[in-house]
C-alpha positions as CSV (number, residue, x, y, z in Angstrom):
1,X,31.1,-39.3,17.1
2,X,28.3,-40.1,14.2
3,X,25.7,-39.8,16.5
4,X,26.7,-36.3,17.8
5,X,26.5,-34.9,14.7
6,X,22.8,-35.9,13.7
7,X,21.8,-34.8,17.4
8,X,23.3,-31.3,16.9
9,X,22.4,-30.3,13.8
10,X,19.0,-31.6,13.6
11,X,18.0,-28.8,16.3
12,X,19.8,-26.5,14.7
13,X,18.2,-26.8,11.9
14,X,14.8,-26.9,13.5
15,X,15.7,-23.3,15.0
16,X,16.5,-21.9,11.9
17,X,13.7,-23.3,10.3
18,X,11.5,-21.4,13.0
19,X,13.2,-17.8,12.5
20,X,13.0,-18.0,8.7
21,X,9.1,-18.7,8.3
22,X,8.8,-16.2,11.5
23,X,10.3,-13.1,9.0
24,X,8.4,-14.4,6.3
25,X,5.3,-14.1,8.2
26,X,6.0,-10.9,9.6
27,X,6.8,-9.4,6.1
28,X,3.9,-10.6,4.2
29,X,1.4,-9.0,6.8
30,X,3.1,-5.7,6.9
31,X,3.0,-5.9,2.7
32,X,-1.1,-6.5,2.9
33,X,-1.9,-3.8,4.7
34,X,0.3,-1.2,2.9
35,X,-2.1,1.0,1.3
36,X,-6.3,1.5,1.3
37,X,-7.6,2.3,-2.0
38,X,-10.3,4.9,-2.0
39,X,-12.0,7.1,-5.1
40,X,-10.4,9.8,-6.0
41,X,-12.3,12.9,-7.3
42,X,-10.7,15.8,-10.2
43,X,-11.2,19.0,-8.0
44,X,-13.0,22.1,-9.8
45,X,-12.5,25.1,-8.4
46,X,-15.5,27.7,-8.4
47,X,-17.2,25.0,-10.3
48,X,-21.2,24.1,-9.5
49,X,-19.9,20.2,-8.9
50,X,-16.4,21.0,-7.2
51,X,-15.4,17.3,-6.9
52,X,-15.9,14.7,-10.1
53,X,-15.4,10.7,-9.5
54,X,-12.7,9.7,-11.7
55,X,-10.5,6.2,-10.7
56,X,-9.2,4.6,-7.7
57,X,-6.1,5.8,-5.8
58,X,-3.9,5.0,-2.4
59,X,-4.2,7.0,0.8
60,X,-0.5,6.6,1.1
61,X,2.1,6.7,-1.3
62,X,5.1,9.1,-3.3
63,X,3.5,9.3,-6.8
64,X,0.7,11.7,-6.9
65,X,-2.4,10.0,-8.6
66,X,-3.8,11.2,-11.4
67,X,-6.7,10.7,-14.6
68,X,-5.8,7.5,-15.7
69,X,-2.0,7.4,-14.0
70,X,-0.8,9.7,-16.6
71,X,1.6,12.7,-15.2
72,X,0.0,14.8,-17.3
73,X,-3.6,14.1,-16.4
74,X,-5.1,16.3,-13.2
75,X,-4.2,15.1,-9.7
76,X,-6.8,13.2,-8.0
77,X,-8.2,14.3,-4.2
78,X,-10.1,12.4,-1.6
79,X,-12.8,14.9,0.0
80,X,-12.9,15.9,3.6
81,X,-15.9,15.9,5.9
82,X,-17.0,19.1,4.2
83,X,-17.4,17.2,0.6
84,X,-14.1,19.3,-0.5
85,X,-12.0,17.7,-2.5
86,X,-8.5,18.9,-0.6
87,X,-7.5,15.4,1.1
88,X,-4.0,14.5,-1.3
89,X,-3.9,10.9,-3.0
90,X,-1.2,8.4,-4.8
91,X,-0.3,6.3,-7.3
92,X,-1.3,2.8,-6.3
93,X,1.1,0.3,-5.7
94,X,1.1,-2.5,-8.8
């Protein structure tokens, strides 16, 4: 009987071993390659410079970026092919 014991849970311990570092691995990857950061512009409208470099932002997201993160600041744009600043960007993730 004690050498049953050893012989079964040894595997099974092996197996769970093997699942747990497989989520782990799976989850850390997925968290890396969450979000690109990019430059985000302050969009003028009309102006002679419609699109002015300000700080970095996310492609992806729910916040809306901003000057400096603060929600009163202007929202920050990417620009599109044409060098308009219309392309949406967000708060990076900390």
């Amino acid at each position: 009987m004690k050498t049953k014991i050893p012989q079964f849970i040894l595997p099974m311990l092996v197996v769970v071993f093997a699942i747990a570092t497989a989520f782990n691995t799976n989850a850390s990857a997925s968290s890396k390659k969450a979000a690109v950061l990019v430059t985000g512009y302050i969009q003028h409208i009309g102006a002679e410079e419609p699109c002015e470099q300000s700080n970095d932002c996310a492609t992806s997201g729910v916040t809306f970026c901003r000057v400096g993160q603060v929600a009163t600041n202007p929202r920050l744009w990417d620009k599109n092919a044409n060098d308009q600043c219309v392309i949406p960007l967000y708060k990076p993730a900390q």
